[in-house]
C-alpha positions as CSV (number, residue, x, y, z in Angstrom):
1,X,8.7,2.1,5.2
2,X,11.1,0.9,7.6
3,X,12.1,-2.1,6.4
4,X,12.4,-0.4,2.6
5,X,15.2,2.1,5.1
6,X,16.8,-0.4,6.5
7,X,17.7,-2.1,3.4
8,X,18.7,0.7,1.5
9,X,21.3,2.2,4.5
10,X,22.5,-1.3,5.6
11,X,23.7,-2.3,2.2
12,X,25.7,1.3,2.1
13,X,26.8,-0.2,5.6
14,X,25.3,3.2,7.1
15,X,24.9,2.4,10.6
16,X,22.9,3.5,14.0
17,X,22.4,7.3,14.5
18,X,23.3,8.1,11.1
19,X,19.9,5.9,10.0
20,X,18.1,8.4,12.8
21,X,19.5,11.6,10.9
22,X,18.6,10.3,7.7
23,X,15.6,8.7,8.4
24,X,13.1,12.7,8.0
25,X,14.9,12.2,4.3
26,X,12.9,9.1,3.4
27,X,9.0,9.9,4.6
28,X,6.0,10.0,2.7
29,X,3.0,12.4,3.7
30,X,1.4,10.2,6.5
31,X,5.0,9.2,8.3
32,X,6.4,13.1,7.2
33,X,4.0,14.8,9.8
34,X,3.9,12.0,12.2
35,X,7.3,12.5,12.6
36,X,7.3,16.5,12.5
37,X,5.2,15.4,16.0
38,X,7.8,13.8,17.9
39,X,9.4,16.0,20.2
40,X,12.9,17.2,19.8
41,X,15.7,15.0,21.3
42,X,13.0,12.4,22.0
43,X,14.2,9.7,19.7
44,X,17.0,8.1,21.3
45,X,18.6,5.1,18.7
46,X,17.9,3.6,15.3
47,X,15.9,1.0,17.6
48,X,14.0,3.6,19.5
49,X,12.8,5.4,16.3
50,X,12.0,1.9,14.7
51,X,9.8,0.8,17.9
52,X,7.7,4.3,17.3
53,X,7.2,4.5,14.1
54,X,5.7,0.6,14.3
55,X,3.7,0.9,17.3
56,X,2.4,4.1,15.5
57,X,1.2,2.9,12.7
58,X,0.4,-0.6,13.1
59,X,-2.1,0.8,15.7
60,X,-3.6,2.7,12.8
61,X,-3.9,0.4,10.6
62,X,-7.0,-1.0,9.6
63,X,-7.8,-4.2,11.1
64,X,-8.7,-7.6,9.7
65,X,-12.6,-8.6,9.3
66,X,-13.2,-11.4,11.6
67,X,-16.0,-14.2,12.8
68,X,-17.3,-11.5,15.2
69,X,-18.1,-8.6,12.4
70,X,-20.3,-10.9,10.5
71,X,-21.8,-11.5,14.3
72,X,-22.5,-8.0,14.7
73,X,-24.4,-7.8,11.6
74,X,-27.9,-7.8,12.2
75,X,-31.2,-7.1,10.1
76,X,-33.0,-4.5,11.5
77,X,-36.8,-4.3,12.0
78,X,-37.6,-2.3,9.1
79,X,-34.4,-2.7,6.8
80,X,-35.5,-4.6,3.3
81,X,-34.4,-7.9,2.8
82,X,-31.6,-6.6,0.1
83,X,-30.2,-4.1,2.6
84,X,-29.6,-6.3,5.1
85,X,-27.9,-9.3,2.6
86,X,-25.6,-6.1,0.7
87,X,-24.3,-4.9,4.1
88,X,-23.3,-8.6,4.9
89,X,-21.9,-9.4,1.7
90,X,-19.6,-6.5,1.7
91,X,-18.0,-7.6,5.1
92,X,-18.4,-11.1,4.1
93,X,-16.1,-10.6,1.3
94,X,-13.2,-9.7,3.6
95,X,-13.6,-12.4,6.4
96,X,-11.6,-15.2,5.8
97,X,-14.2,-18.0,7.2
98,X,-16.1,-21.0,5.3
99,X,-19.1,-20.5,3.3
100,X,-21.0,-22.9,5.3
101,X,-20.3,-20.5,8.3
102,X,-21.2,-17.4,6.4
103,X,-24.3,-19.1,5.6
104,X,-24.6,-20.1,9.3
105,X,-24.3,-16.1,10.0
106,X,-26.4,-15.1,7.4
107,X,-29.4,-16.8,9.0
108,X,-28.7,-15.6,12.2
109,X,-28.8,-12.5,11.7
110,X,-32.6,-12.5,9.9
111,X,-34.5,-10.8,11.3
112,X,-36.8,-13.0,13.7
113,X,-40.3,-13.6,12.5
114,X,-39.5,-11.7,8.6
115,X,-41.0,-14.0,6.2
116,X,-37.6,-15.4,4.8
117,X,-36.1,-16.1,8.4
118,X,-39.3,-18.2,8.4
119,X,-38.8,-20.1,5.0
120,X,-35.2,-20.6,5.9
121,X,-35.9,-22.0,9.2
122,X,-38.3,-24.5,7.7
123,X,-36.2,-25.4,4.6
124,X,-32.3,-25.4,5.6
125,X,-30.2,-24.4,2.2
126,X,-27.1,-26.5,1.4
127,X,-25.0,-23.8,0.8
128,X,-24.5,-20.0,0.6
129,X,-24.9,-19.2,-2.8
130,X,-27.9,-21.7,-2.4
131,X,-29.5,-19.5,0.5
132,X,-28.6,-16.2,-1.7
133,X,-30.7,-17.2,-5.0
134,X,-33.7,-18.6,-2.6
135,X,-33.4,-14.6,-0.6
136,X,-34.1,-13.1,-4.6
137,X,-38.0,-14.3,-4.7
138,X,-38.1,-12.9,-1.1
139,X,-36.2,-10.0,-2.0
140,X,-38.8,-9.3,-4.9
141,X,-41.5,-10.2,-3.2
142,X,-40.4,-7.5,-0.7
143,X,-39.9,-4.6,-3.9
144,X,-43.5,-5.8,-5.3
145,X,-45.2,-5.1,-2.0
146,X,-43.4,-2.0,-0.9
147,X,-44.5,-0.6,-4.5
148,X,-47.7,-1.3,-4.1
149,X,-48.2,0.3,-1.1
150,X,-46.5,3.5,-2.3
151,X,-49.1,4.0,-5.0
């Protein structure tokens, strides 16, 4: 939003506390009311006002997916097979690391002793989309027996 500001009034050549004044003008909902917050007198130059509004929202802006969040991800005791692999998957998809270290992660996070972490310990998988066709027996193995016991 800035930078779109700064364009627009430096090529009219509009300069310094002008840009301030004209600056409630130009917001859209989120940056309107966060800047119907600031206290009056409070913004003291066109550099002032830039530095808030930045800190602002860069703070609030989602952050990137890393290493760590795959980390976190865990299979719990009792969560099925397909659970566990969707949750990944969907933070998988926005964490820019290799497949062989999402696979790496994927494992890792089994749950210790589930029939699969087994199978995968014994029988490494080349790859991940090689580990995520052998967890689709498991994962209807899993379905079969839980359907069973409900009846």
């Amino acid at each position: 939003h800035i930078q779109n500001i700064e364009i627009h009034l430096n090529y009219r050549q509009v300069r310094g506390a002008i840009k301030c004044r004209h600056f409630p003008t130009t917001p859209r909902k989120g940056a309107l009311a966060w800047y119907k917050t600031l206290p009056p007198e409070s913004i003291t130059s066109w550099n002032n006002l830039k530095d808030k509004f930045t800190r602002h929202f860069t703070a609030s802006r989602a952050q990137p997916k890393t290493e760590a969040t795959l980390k976190a991800i865990i299979q719990g005791k009792d969560e099925s097979l397909r659970k566990y692999i969707e949750r990944f998957n969907k933070e998988a998809v926005q964490v820019n690391k290799t497949e062989d270290m999402k696979r790496y992660l994927l494992e890792r996070g089994l749950c210790p002793g589930s029939d699969f972490a087994k199978a995968v310990g014994i029988e490494k998988s080349r790859s991940l989309a090689e580990l995520l066709a052998k967890s689709q027996a498991y994962i209807q193995y899993e379905e079969r027996e839980m359907a069973d016991a409900i009846r």
